[in-house]
C-alpha positions as CSV (number, residue, x, y, z in Angstrom):
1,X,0.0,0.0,0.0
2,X,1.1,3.5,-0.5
3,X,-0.6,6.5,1.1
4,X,-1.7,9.6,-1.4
5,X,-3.8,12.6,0.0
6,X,-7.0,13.4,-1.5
7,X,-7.6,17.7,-1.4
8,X,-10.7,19.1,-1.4
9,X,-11.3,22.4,-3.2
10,X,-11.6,24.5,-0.3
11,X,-8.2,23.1,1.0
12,X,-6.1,23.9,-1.7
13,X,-8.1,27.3,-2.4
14,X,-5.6,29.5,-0.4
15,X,-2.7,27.9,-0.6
16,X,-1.1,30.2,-3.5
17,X,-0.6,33.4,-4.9
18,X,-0.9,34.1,-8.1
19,X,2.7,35.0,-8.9
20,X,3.6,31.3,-7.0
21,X,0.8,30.1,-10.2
22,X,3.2,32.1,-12.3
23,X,6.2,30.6,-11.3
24,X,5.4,27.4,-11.1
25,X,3.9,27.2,-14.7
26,X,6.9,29.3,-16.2
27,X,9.2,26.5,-14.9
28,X,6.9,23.4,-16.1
29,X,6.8,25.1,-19.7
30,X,10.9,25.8,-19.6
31,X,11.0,22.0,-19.2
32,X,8.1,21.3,-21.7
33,X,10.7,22.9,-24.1
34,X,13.7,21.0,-22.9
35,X,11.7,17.7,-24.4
36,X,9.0,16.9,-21.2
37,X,5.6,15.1,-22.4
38,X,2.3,16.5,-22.7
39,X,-0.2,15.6,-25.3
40,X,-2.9,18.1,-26.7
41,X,-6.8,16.8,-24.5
42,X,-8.8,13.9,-25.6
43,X,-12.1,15.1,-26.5
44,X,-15.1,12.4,-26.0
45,X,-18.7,13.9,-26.9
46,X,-22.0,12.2,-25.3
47,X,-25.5,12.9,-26.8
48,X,-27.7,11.6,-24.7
49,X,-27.7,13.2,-22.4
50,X,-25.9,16.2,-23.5
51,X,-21.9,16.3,-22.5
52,X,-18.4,16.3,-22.7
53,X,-15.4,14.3,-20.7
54,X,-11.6,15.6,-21.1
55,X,-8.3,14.5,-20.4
56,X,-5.4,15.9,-20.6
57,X,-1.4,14.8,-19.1
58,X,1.9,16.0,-18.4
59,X,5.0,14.6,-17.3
60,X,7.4,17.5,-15.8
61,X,10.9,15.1,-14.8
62,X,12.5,18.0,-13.3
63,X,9.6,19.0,-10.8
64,X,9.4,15.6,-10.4
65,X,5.7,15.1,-10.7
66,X,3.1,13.8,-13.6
67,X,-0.6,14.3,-14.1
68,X,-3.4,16.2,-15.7
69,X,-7.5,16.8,-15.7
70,X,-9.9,14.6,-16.1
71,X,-13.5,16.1,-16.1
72,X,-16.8,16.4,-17.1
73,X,-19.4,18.9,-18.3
74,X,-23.0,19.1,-19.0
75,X,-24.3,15.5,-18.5
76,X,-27.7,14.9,-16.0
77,X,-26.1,17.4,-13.6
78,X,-25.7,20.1,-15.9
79,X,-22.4,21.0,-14.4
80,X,-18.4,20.5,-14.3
81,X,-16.4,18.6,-12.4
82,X,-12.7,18.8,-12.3
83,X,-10.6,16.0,-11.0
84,X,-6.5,16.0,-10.7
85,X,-4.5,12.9,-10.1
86,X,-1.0,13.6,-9.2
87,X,1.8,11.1,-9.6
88,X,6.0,10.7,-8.3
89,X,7.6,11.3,-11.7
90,X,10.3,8.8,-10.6
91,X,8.5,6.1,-8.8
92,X,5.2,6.1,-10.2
93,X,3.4,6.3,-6.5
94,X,0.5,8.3,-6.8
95,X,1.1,11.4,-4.4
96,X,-2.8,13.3,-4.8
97,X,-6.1,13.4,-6.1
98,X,-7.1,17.0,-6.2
99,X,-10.6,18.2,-6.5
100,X,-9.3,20.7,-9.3
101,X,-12.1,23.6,-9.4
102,X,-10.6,26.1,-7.6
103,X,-7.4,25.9,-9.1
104,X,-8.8,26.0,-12.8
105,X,-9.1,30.2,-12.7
106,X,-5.2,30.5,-11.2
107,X,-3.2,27.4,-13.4
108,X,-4.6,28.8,-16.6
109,X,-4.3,32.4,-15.8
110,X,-1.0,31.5,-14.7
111,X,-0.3,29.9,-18.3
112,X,-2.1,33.2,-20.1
113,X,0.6,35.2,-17.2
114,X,3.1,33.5,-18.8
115,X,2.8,33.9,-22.7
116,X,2.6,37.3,-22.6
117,X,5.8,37.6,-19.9
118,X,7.5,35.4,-22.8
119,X,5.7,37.7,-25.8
120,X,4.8,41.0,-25.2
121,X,6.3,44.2,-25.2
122,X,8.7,45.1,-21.6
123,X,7.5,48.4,-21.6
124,X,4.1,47.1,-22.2
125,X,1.4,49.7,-19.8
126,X,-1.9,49.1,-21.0
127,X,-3.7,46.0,-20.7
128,X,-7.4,44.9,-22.2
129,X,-9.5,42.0,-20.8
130,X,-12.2,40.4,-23.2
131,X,-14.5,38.9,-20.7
132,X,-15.9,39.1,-17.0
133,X,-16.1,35.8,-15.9
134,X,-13.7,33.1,-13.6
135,X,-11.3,33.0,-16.1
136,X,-10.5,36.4,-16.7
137,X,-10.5,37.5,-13.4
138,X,-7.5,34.2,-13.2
139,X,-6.2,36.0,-16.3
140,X,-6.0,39.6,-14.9
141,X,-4.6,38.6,-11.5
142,X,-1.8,36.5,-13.2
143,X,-0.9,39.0,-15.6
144,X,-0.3,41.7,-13.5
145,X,1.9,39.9,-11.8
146,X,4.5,40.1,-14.9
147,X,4.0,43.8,-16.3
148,X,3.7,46.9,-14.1
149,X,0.1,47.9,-16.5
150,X,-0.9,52.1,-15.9
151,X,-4.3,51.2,-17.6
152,X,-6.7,48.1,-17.4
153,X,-10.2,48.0,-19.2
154,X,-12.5,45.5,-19.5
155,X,-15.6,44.3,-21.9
156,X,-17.7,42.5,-21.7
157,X,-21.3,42.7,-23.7
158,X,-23.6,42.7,-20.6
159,X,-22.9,46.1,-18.4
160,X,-23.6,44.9,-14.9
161,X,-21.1,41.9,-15.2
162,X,-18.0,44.5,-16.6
163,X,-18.9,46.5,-14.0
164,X,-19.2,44.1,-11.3
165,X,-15.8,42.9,-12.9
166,X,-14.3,46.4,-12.2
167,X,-15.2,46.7,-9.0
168,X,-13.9,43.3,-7.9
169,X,-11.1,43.8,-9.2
170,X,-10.6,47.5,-8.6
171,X,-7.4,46.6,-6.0
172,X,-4.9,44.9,-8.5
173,X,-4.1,47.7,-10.3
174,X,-3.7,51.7,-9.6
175,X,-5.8,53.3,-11.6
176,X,-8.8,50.8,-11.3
177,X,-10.0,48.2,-14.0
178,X,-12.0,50.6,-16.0
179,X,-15.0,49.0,-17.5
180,X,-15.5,49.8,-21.0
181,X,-19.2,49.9,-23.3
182,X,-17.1,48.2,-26.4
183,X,-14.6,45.8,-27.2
184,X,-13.1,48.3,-30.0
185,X,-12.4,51.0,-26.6
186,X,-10.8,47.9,-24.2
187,X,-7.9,48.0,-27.6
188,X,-7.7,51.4,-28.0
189,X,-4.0,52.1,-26.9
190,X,-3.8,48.7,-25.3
191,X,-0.3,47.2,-25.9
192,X,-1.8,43.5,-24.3
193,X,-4.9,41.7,-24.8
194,X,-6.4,39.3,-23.0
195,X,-9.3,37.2,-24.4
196,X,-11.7,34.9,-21.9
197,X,-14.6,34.3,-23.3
198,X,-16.4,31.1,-24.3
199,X,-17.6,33.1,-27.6
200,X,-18.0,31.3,-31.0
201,X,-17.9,34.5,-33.1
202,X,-14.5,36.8,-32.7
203,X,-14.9,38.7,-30.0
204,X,-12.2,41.3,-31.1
205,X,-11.5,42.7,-34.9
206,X,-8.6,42.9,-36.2
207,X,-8.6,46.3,-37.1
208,X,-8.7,47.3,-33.9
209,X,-5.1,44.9,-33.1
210,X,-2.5,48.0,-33.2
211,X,1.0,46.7,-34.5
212,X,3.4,45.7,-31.5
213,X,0.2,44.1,-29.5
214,X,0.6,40.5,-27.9
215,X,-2.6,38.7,-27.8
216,X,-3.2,36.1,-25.3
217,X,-6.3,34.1,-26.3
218,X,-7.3,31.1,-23.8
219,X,-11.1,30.2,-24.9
220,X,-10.6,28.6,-28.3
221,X,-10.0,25.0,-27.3
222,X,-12.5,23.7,-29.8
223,X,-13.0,24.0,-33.5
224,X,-15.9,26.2,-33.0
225,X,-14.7,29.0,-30.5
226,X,-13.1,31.5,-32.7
227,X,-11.8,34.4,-30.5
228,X,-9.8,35.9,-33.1
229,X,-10.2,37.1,-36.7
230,X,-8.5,34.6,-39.3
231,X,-6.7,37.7,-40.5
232,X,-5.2,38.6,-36.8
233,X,-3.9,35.1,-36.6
234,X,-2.1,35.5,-40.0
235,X,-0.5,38.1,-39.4
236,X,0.5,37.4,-35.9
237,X,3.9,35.5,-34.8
238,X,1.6,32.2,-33.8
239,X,2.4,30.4,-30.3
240,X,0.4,27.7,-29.0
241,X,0.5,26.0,-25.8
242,X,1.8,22.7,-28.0
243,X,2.2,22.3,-31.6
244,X,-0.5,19.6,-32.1
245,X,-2.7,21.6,-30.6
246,X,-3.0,24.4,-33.1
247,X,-4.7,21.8,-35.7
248,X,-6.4,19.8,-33.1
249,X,-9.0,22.2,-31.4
250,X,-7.0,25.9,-31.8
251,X,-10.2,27.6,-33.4
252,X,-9.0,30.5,-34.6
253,X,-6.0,28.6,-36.2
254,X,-8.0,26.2,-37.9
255,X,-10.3,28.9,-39.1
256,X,-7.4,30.9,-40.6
257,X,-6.0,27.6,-42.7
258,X,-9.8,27.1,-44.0
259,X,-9.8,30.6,-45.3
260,X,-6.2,29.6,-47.0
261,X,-4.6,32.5,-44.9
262,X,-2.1,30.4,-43.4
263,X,-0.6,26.6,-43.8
264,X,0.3,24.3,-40.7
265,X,4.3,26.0,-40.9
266,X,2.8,29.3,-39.7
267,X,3.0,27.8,-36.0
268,X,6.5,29.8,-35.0
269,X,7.3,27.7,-31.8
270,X,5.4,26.2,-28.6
271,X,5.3,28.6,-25.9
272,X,8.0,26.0,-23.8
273,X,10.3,26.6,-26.4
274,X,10.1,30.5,-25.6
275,X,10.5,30.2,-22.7
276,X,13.5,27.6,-22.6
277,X,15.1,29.8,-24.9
278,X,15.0,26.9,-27.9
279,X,13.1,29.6,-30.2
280,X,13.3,33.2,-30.0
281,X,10.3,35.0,-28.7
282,X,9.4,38.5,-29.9
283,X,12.4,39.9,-32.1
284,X,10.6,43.0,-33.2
285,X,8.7,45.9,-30.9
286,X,6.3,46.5,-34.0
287,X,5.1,42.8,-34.4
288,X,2.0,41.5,-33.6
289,X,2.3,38.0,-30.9
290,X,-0.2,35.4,-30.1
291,X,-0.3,33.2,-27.7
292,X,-3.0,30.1,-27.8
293,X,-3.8,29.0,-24.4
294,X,-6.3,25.9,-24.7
295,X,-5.8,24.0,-21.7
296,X,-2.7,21.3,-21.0
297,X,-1.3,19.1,-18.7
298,X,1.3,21.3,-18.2
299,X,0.3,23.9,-16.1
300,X,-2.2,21.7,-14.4
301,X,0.2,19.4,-13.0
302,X,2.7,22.1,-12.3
303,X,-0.5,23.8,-9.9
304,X,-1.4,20.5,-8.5
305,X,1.9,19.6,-7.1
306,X,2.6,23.1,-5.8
307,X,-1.1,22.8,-3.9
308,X,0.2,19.3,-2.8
309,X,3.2,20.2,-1.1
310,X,1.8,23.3,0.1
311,X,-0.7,20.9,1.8
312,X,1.8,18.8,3.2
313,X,3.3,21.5,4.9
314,X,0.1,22.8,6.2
315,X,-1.1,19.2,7.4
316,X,-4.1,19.5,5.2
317,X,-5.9,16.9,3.3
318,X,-7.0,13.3,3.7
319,X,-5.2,10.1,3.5
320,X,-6.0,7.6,1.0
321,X,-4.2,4.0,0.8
322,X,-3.8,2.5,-3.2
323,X,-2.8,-0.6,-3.7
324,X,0.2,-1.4,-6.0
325,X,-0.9,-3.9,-9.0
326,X,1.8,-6.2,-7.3
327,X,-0.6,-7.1,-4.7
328,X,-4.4,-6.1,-6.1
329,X,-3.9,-7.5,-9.6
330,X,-3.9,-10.9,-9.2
331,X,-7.5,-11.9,-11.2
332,X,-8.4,-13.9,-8.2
């Protein structure tokens, strides 16, 4: 038997900053561009009733720890559940099984944090969020953990929630988040944009994308959420979360190569490699840089095993015995 600790939600919900999210991730993508595994998430669609169950994995030798999500949406419950096992990267033991909810907002905005630390301008001061919900509030406090921003708007298309957004959010930055009646104001002057939406329709035009932007989009993870115009994706420097995933589920990518803007090369290096320092990142102050966040084992294990041992040292957590399949898988 071996002992792993299962952590509820509300255990793990205070156990990092955002900036810990930040570092954490940066370091699980240097070594996903020194070679570690990940594979883009296996999709599997149910009709009846109506819903969808995901996996994604990671292995991240250096951290010494491998896992991913598994979970589920829609269904009879209507809802999501998010479940994270957590294994030992050198013996196989499984160390946690992490009720991954809570940790969803932080890991990913952690891995939006990231992309534009790795893409966007240094002397970048104004900063646009597309979107009001769980994920771009993760987004915004990640990201202003990596550029000192003077200006922060946000849209969204219903008033109360932008405004709600604003005020929630009003202590991150100095000015406040100033909520904005259009998506073309949030872009004026902005030199980073953050998109969080679950939209199927671009939620930003192109016109509006001023040269030297970076653009980090993280709610295109299927073939029908399009965040971005074709045209802003052609004429971007193109970074996904990993390569396969830009012609697996990357929306906008995919809807760029059916309108023959772009071919599969236009992919100019996974964001690990940027960060490794395998591929160079932005080269000119006048270029336009995406990043494609769509969700990978990556930053989720990297957040899981920081919430583990955080746990560990905080005596949090319940202990669960596995059996090895020395002694359980015997057919008997």
């Amino acid at each position: 038997m071996t002992e792993a600790l299962f952590l509820r939600s509300d255990e793990v919900a205070d156990l990092a900053t955002p900036a810990e999210y930040v570092d954490a991730v940066r370091e699980a993508y240097r070594q996903r561009g020194n070679g570690a595994p990940a594979e883009p998430r296996t999709k599997l669609v149910a009709e009846n009733p109506p819903g969808m169950f995901t996996g994604y994995a990671a292995v991240l030798p250096e951290t010494g720890a491998m896992g991913g999500y598994m979970y589920s949406a829609g269904f009879g419950a209507g809802d999501a559940w998010f479940v994270t096992p957590l294994f030992d990267a050198e013996t196989g033991e499984p160390l946690a099984i992490v009720d991954g909810a809570s940790m969803n907002p932080f890991k990913t905005g952690a891995a939006g944090a990231v992309g534009v630390d790795a893409l966007a301008r240094e002397d970048a001061t104004d900063l646009a969020i597309i979107g009001s919900g769980a994920q771009a509030r993760g987004q915004l406090k990640a990201t202003v953990t990596v550029r000192e921003f003077e200006h922060v708007r946000v849209y969204s298309p219903t008033p109360d929630n932008r405004e709600a957004f604003a005020a929630e959010t009003d202590d991150l930055v100095d000015p406040a988040v100033e909520p904005v009646e259009s998506a073309a104001a949030a872009l004026d002057g902005a030199d980073v944009v953050v998109t969080a939406t679950n939209a199927s329709e671009p939620v930003i035009a192109d016109a509006d994308v001023e040269p030297g932007t970076h653009v980090t989009a993280m709610g295109q993870y299927t073939p029908g959420k399009t965040e971005l115009e074709p045209e802003t994706i052609a004429r971007a420097k193109y970074v996904p979360d990993l390569r396969d995933r830009a012609t697996q589920d990357a929306g906008s990518f995919l809807a760029a190569l059916e309108a023959k803007l772009i071919d599969e090369d236009h992919v100019h290096a996974e964001l690990g490699e940027i960060v490794a320092g395998v591929e160079p990142g932005r080269t000119d102050p006048d270029e336009v840089t995406v990043f494609d966040s769509g969700g990978t084992g990556i930053e989720t294990t990297a957040g899981a095993y920081l919430l583990y041992r955080r746990a560990r040292e905080a005596g949090r957590g319940t202990e669960i015995d596995f059996a090895p399949a020395s002694e359980a898988l015997t057919g008997k």
